[in-house]
N, C-alpha and C positions, 0 to 999 in steps of 0.2 A: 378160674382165670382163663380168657382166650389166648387163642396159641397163635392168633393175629401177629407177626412183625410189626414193630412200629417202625412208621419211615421218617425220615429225618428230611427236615429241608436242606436240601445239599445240593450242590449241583452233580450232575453226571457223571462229569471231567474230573474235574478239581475237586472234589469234595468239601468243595466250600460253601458256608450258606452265602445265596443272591446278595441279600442284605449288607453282608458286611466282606465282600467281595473285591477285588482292586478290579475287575474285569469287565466283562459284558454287563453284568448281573449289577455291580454298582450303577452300572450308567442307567438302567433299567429305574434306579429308582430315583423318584424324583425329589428326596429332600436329599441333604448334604449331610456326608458320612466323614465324620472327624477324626474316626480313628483313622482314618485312609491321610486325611487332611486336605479334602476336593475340597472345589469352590467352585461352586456349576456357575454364579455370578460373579464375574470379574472386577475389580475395583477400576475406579475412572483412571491411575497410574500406568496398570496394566494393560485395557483397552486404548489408551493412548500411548503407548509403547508400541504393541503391535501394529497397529493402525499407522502409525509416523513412519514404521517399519520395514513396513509393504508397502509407500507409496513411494519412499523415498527411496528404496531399495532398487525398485523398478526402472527407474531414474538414471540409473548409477554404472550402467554398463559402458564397455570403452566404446560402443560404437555412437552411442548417446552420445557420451561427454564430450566424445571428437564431437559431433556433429553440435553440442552446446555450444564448445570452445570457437567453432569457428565462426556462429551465430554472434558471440558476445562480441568478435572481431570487426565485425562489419561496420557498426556505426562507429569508433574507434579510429577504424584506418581509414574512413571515409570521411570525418572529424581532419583527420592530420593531414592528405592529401589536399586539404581544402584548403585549409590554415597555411600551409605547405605552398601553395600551386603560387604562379608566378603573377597569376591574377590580381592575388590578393598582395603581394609582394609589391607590384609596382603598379598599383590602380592606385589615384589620386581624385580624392575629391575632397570636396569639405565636410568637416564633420557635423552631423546633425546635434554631437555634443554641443560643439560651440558655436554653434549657432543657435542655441537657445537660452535665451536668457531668464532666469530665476527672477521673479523679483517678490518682497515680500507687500502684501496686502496691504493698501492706505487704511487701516482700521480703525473709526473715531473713537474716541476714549471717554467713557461712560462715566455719568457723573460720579455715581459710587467707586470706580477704579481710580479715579479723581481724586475723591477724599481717603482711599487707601493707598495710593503713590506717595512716597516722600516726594516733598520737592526737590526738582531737579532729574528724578530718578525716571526711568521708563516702564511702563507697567509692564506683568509678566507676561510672556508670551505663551499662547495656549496650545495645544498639543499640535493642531493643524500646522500653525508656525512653526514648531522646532521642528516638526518633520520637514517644511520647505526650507528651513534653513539647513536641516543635514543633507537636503538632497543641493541645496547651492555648493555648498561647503565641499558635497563630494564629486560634485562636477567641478570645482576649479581643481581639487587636487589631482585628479584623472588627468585634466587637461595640463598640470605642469609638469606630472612624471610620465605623461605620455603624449611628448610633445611630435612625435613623428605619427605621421598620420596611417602607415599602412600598419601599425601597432596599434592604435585604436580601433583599424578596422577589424583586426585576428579578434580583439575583446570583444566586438561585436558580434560577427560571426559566430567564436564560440557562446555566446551568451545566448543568440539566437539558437542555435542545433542543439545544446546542451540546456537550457533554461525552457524555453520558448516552445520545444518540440520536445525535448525527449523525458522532460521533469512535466509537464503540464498535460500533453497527448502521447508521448510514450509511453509512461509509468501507466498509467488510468485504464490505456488499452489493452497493454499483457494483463494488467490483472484482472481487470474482468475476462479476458480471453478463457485464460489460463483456470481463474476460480470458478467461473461459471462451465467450465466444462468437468469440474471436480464432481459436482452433481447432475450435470447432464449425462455425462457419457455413463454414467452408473445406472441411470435410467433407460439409457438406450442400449445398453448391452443385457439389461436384465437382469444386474447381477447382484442389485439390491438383498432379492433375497439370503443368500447368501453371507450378509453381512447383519443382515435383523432378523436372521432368526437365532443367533446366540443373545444371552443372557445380557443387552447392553439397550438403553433407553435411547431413542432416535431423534430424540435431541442429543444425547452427549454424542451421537456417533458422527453426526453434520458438525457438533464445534469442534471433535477435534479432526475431522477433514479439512474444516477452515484453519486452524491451527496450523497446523501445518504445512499445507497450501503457501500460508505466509510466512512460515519459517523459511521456507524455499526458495520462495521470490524473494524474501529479506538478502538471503546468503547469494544466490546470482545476481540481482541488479546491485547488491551493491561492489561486488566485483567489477560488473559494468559500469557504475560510475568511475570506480578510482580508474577502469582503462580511459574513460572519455578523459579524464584532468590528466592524468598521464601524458596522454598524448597530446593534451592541451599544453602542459609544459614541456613537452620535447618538441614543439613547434613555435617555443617562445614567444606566448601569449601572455601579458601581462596583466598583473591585478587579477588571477583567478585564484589563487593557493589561498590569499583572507575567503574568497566563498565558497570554499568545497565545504567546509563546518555546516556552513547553512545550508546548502545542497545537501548533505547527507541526514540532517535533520529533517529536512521537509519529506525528503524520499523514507527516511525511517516510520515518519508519523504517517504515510500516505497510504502505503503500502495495505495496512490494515483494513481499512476505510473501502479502497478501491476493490480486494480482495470481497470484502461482505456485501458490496454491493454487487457484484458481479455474481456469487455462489446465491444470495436472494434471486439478480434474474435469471436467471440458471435454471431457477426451484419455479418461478412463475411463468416460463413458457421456455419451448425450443428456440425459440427465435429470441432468444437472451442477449446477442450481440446488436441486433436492430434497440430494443428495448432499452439497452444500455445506452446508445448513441442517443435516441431522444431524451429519457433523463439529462445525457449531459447536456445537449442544445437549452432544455427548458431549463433546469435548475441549476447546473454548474457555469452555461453562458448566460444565456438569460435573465434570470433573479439575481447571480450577482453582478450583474453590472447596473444593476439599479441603485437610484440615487437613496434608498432608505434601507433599514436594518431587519430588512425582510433578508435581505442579501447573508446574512447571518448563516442560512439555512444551508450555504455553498459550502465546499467543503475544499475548492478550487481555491475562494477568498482566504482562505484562512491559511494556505498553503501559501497562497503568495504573499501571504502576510510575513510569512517564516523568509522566505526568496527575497522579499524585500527590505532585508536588513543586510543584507550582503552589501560592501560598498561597491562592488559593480553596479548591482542593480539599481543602487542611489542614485549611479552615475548615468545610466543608460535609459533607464524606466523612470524620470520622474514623475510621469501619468500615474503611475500606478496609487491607489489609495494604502498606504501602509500605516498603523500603528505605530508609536512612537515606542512600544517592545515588542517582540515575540512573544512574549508570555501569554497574550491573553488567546491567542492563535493556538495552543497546545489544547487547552481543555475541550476545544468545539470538536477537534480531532479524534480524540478518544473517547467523545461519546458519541458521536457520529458512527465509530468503529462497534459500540456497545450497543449501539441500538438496531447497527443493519443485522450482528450478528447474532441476537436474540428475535429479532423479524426473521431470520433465514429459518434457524432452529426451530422456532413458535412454526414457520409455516411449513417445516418438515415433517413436524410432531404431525401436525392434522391433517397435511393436504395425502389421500390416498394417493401411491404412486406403482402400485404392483395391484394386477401384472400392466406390464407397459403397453401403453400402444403403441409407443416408438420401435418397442421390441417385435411387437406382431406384423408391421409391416415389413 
């Protein structure tokens, strides 16, 4: 027999074998050791725990939040000083409400509607009609509960800076601001790395920044809405409390949408904020103001389709093209949202983005 020592796999230190090791020596190997109970890849709960984690985290310091809180303030107190100022208090004109008059379509009556009319009776009215009649209907009721004119004008105003600007061009522009720099700024600081080279697929690691992203903006703007109505009803504007429902729906359903759009052009050039602005010109003004069901393709029309069941908005906007429900407004929305944010992820998976150029200048 040799008088050879045998050596043992052990480590140095510890006298433990590498193998089955809680230490340096486990990390060393690259399949997963169960008596330990590691798990070198992390499940999609836990990577989006962490992730929601450290973004939202970052977020949350008191020098931020003051500086949020006072941000959220702004449109708000600049809403009520409006509403408020003596401008609108004693400025006298006529209303553009009543001044306009509804009237419903001389529409000839088709032989067939003819022989399914009872006689006597008037044939049904078709969807275009019942919408002009709910938009007559709810311009005379405007105009009897708000017979004083510098009250119809507050409903205006607020309808204009809260509908008109901050539900249609405010909402659309924080979030792309805001989403598309979720993936820019990742890119220009270089810090990508970092985040893909642990054990997580770069598709799930963009949806749930997207995720996220609009958990965020869900929970701030709509803080910001209830201050815009807040202070819409402490400056005694009438006929808004029936549309905050529909204003927080629309903003609920929008949010999505605007955020995936935004983190795609984010992901397709630096210049994400320009790219954004033309898309909307071409396809959010543009297409949908066209007179055909290409307009489908907005995501603007389907928003205002939600805004335009509001009875303000019957009363103020009867231009507008609305649907005689909501409902069919919801589904374009959420797949609008499923489709930007499986183009963002699809173009994340493949489009090479390390190392950065933005980083090297």
């Amino acid at each position: 027999m040799s008088d050879t020592p045998t050596v043992k796999n052990q480590d140095s230190d510890t006298g433990q074998n590498p193998a089955t090791a809680t230490g340096t020596g486990a990390a060393a190997n690259p399949g997963p050791v169960s008596d330990s109970g590691w798990q070198l890849k992390p499940n999609l709960g836990g990577a989006f725990a962490g992730i929601a984690t450290m973004m939202i985290s970052e977020r949350i310091s008191l020098s931020k939040l003051i500086q949020l809180g006072i941000q959220l303030m702004i449109i708000p107190v600049l809403l009520f000083m409006i509403l408020s100022s003596p401008i609108v208090e004693m400025r006298e004109r006529k209303s553009r409400v009543l001044d306009r008059e509804l009237k419903l379509p001389d529409k000839p009556q088709t032989s067939f509607e003819a022989f399914m009319t009872p006689e006597g009776e008037e044939p049904p009215l078709t969807p275009a009609e019942i919408m002009l009649q709910r938009k007559k209907d709810a311009e005379d009721q405007f105009a009897s509960e708000v017979p004083l004119e510098p009250q119809r004008l507050k409903s205006g105003v607020f309808f204009l800076l809260s509908y008109s600007f901050y539900l249609l061009v405010g909402v659309p522009l924080i979030c792309v601001i805001l989403a598309g720099g979720v993936s820019r700024d990742e890119i220009r600081n270089d810090t990508l790395p970092y985040f893909l080279c642990r054990p997580l697929r770069r598709m799930s690691y963009m949806t749930i920044r997207l995720i996220t992203q609009i958990i965020w903006l869900e929970i701030i703007l709509g803080i910001q809405l209830l201050l815009l109505f807040a202070c819409g009803i402490l400056a005694g504007t009438p006929w808004i409390t029936e549309t905050f429902a529909y204003a927080a729906l629309a903003q609920i359903l929008s949010i999505p949408v605007w955020c995936a759009i935004g983190i795609f052009m984010g992901l397709i050039n630096k210049n994400y904020l320009i790219f954004s602005i033309v898309y909307g010109l071409i396809v959010e003004v543009g297409i949908a103001s066209l007179p055909s069901n290409i307009k489908m393709i907005s995501m603007m029309a389907h928003i205002k389709s939600i805004l335009g069941q509001a009875p303000l908005t019957l009363a103020l906007r009867p231009n507008w093209e609305i649907p005689t429900s909501l409902v069919p407004a919801i589904p374009p929305l959420v797949l609008g949202f499923v489709f930007f944010m499986i183009l963002s992820a699809v173009t994340f998976h493949f489009k090479e983005l390390l190392p950065s150029h933005e980083a090297e200048k």
